[in-house]
N, C-alpha and C positions, 0 to 999 in steps of 0.2 A: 637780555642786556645788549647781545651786538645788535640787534633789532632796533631798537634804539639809539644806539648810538650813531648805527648809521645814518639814519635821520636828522640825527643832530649835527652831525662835524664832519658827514664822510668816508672816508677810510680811516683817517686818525680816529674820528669815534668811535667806528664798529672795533679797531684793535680794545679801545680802550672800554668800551661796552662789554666784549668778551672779557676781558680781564675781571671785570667787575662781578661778571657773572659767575664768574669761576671764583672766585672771592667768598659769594652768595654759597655756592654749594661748599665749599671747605668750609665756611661758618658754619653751616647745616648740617654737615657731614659730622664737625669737632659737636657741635650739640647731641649729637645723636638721632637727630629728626632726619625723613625725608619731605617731597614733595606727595602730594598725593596728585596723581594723573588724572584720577576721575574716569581712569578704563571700564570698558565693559565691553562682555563677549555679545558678538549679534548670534543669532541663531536663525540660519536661515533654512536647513532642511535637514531631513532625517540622512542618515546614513546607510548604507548596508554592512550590516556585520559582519565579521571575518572573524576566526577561530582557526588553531593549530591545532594537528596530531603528528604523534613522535614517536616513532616502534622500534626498538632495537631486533630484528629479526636472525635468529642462530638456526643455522642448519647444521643436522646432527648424521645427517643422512644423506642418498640421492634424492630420493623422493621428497623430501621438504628443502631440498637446494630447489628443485626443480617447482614447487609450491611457492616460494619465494621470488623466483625468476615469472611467475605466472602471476603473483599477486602486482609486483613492477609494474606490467608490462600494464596490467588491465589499466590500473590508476593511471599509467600513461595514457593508454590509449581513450579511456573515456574525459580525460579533461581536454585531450585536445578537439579542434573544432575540425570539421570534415571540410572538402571541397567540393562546393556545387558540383551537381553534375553537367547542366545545362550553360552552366557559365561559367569558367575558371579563377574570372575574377572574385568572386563572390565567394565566401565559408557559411558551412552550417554552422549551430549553437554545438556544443559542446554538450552533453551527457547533465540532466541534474541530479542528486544525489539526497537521496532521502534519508537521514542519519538516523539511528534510533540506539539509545543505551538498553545493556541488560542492566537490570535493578536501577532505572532510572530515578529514582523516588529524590535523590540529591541531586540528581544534575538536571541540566534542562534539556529544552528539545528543538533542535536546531531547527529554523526553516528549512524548507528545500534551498538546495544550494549546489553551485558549482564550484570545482577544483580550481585554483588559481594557481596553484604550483604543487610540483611531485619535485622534490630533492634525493634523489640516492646517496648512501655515501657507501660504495662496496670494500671502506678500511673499519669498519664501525671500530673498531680495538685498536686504533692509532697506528697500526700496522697493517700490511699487506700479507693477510693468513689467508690458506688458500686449503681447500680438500682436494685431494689428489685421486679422483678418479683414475684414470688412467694416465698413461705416458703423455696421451695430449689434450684429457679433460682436467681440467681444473674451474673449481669453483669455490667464492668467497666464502667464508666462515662462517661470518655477522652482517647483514647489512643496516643501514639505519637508513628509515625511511620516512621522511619528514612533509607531510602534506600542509595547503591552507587552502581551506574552504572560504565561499561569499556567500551569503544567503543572497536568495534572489526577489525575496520579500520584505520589506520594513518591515519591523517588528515593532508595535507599539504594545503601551501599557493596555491596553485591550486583549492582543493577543497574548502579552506573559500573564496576565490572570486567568485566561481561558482555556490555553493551550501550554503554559509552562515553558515558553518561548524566554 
């Protein structure tokens, strides 16, 4: 409607072309109708998938504080990317990661894929609990540790039929 109106009378008609239009849509609105836009999504390329995991990890003891501090450290250290050696400007790829379920039979099967984020959280219990090793070790209780992977493959209806992707 101001589209028009402008056309017609200039700035008094674009005001009075919006009005009109706004008019249009409260009639339509009070009937209960909308417009149909006539959208539609384009599809231009596959994706790479991403997927979450999410561990409440408790340590009961040293030895699985220290299991827990080991498990951190790895998924830290394999998702990040190294530094050439030859050129500093330059990083290596990152670690990929071949996932596989026990009793997979209901779940699927991830492509190879990289870590895109490692999360700690060392309060998992909304508190600050700690194991008192000694006078001046102390270690978390619970931690939560929250991963996402990418696959580094598109996964097409070929591969979930053949490979359960």
């Amino acid at each position: 409607g101001a589209a028009v109106g402008a056309k017609v009378g200039g700035a008094a008609g674009a005001i009075a072309g919006a009005a009109a239009g706004q008019a249009v849509k409260g009639a339509m609105a009070g009937a209960g109708i909308a417009r149909n836009p006539y959208m539609a999504v384009m599809y231009s390329q596959p994706e790479f998938r991403t997927f979450s995991f999410s561990w409440k990890l408790v340590a009961r003891s040293r030895a699985e504080t220290q299991a827990i501090k080991d498990i951190v450290y790895l998924f830290k250290f394999h998702a990040a990317p190294g530094q050439a050696q030859n050129n500093p400007h330059f990083f290596t790829y990152p670690e990929q990661f071949d996932i596989d379920f026990n009793h997979a039979k209901h779940l699927f099967n991830p492509a190879p894929a990289v870590c895109k984020s490692v999360e700690v959280n060392y309060h998992a219990e909304g508190q600050p609990l700690y194991h008192e090793f000694t006078a001046t070790e102390k270690s978390p209780v619970s931690v939560q540790l929250q991963l996402q992977f990418q696959e580094v493959a598109i996964v097409t209806k070929e591969t979930i039929e053949k490979q359960n992707r």
